[in-house]
C-alpha positions as CSV (number, residue, x, y, z in Angstrom):
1,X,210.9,124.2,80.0
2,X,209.2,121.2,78.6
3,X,207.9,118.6,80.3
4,X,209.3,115.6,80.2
5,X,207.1,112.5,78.2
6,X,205.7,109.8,80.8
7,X,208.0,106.7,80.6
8,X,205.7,104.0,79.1
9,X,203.6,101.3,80.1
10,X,204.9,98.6,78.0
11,X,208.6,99.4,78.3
12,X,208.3,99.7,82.1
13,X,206.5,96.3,81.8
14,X,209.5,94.4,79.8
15,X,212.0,96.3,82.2
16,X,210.4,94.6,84.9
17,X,210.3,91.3,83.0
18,X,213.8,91.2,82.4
19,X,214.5,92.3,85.9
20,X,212.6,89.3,87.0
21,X,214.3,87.0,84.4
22,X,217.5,88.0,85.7
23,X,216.9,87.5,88.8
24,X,215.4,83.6,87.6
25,X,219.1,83.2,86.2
26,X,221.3,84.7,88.9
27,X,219.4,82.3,91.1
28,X,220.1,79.4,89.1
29,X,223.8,80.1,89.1
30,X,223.9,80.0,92.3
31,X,222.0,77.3,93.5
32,X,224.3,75.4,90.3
33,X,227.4,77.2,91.8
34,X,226.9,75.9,95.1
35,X,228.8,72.6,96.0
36,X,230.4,72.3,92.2
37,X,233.9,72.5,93.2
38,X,233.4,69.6,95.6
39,X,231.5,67.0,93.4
40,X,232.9,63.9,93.5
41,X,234.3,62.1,90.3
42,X,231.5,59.5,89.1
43,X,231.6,56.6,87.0
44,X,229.9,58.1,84.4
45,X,231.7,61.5,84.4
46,X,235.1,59.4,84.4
47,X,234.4,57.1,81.3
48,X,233.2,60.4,79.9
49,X,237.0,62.1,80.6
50,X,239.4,59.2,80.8
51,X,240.7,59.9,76.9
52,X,241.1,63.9,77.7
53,X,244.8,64.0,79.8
54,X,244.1,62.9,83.3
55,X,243.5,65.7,85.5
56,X,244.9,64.7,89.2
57,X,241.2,65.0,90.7
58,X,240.3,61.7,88.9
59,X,243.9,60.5,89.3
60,X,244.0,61.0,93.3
61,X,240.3,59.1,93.3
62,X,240.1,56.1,95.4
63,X,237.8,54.8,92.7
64,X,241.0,55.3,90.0
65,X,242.6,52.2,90.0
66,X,239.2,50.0,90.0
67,X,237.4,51.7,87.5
68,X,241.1,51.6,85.6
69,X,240.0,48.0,85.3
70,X,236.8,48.9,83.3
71,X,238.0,52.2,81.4
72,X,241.5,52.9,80.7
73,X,242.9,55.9,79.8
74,X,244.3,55.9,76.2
75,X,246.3,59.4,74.8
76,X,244.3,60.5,71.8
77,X,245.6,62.6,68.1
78,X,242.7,64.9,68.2
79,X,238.9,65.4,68.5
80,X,237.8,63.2,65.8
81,X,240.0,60.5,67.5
82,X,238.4,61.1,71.0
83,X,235.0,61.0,69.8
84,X,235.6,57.7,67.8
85,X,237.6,56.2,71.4
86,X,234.4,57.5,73.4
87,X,232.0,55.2,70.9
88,X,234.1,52.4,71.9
89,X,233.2,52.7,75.3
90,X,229.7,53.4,74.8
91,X,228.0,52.3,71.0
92,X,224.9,54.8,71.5
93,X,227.3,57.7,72.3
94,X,226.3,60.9,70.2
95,X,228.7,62.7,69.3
96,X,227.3,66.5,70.4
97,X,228.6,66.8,74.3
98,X,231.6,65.0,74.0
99,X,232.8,67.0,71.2
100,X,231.8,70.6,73.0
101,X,233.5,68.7,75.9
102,X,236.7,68.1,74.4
103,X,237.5,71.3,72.8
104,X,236.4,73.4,76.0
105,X,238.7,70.9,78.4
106,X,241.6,71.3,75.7
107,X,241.3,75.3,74.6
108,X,239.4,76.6,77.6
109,X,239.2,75.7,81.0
110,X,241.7,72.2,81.8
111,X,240.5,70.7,84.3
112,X,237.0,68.7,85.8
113,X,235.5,71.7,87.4
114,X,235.8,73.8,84.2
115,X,233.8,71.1,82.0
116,X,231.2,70.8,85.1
117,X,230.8,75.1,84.4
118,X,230.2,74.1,81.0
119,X,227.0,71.9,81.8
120,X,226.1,74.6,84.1
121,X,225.4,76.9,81.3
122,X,223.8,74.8,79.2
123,X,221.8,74.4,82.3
124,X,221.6,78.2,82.6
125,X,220.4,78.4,78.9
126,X,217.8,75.8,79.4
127,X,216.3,78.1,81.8
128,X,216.0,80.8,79.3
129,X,214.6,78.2,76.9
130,X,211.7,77.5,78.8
131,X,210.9,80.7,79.7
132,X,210.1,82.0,76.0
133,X,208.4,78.5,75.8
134,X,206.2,78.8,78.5
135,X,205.5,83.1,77.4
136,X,205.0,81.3,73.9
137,X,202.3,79.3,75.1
138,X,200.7,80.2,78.6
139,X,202.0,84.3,78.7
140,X,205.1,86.0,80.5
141,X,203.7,85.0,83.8
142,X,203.5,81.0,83.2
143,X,207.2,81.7,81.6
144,X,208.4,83.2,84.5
145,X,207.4,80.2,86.8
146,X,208.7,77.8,84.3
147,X,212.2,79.6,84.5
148,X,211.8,79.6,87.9
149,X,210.7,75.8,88.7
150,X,213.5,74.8,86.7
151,X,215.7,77.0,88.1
152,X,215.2,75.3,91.6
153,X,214.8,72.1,90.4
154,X,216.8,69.7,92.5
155,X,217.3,67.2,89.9
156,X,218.3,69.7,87.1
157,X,220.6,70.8,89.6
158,X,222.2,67.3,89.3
159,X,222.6,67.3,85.7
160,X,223.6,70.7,85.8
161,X,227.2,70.1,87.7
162,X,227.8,66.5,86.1
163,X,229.9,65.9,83.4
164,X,227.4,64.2,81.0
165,X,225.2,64.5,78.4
166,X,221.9,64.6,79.7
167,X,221.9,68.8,80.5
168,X,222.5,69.2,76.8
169,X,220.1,66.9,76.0
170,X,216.8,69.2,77.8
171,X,218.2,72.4,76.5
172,X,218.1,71.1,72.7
173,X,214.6,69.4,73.9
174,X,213.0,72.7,75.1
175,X,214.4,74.4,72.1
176,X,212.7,72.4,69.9
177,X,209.5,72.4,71.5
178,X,209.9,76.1,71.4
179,X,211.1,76.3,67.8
180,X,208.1,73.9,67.0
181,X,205.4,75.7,68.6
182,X,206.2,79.1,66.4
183,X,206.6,77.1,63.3
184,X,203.1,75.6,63.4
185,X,201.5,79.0,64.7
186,X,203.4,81.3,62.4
187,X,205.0,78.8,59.5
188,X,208.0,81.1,58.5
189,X,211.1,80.0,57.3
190,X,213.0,81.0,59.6
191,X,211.3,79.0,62.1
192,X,211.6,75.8,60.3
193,X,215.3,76.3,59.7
194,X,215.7,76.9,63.2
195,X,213.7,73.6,64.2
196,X,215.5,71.8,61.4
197,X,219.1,72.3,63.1
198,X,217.8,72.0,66.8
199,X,216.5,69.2,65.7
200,X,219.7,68.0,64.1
201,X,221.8,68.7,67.0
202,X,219.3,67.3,69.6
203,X,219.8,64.1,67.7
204,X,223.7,64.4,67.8
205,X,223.3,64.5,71.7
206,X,221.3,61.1,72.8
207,X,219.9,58.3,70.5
208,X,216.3,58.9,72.9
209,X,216.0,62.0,71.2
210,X,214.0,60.3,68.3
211,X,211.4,60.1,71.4
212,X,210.9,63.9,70.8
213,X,210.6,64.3,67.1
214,X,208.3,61.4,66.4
215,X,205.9,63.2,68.9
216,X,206.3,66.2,67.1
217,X,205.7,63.7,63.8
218,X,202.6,62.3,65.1
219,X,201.0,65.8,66.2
């Protein structure tokens, strides 16, 4: 009988990375998960919804009929008509999250705490991000903690469960610190069109974004 080859080193090793990347995640979600059925309806997250159908959460608020005064619900033909009734309410409104918000609350999930899920995985993905970000640039060790700071992060937490742009807006940031770090150390093409379109969509989330790419200009 022969014997059996030894399991390797370096596959044991990324076994045991992604064990402890999972682990990261599945901690995240539930620190995310915890309390997201019970967050209340904010101004912001209600001028963010008040064109989709009203969903009896923000209806039965006891904020409703003031912020009614401020925001009023008007029925809308389709996306392109949301996005434009969302700009009314706020000029520097990008149209990125609103967009991926209105076609989740309409096809997906309809209601509040399905659109919060949806920031929770972007959340969820931004941990990921800066996990290859920080193995990019420190090793897996210094991307592990990264994953793992952010995963406990009280105030990513926040932006993680609300309904608002801001989750989106670090995911596409850490992306394109990421997708700019292996451009400049590798300069493929790949990696360029990659920072080209996280770029692009990182500008489609928040006006502040030009922040970002005019320090990645300057270096």
């Amino acid at each position: 009988m022969s014997r059996e080859r030894p399991y390797p080193a370096a596959v044991a090793r990324r076994v045991a990375v992604g064990g402890a990347l999972l682990g990261i995640l599945a901690l995240a979600l539930a620190v995310r998960l915890e309390g997201l059925a019970e967050q209340p309806v904010s101004l912001d997250a209600f001028s963010s919804v008040i064109h989709l159908d009203p969903p009896a959460e923000y209806r039965a608020s006891p904020f409703y009929e003031k912020w009614r005064l401020t925001v009023e619900h008007e029925d809308v033909s389709g996306l392109l008509d949301y996005l434009a009734r969302n700009r009314t309410l706020d000029p520097a409104a990008m149209p990125l999250y609103y967009g991926l918000e209105y076609l989740w609350y309409t096809y997906l999930w309809h209601d509040l705490y399905g659109v919060r899920v949806m920031s929770l995985l972007m959340g969820m993905g931004l941990c990921a991000v800066l996990f290859l970000l920080g193995r990019e640039l420190f090793g897996t060790g210094a991307g592990l903690i990264a994953a793992l700071c952010v995963a406990l992060s009280p105030v990513h937490r926040f932006y993680a469960q609300e309904i608002r742009m801001y989750v989106l807006l670090a995911l596409l940031a850490a992306l394109s610190a990421y997708t700019f770090v292996k451009l400049i150390r590798g300069n493929e093409k790949r990696w360029w069109i990659a920072h080209a379109a996280a770029n692009l969509l990182l500008t489609w989330t928040h006006p502040f974004a030009v922040l970002l790419l005019a320090a990645e200009g300057l270096y």
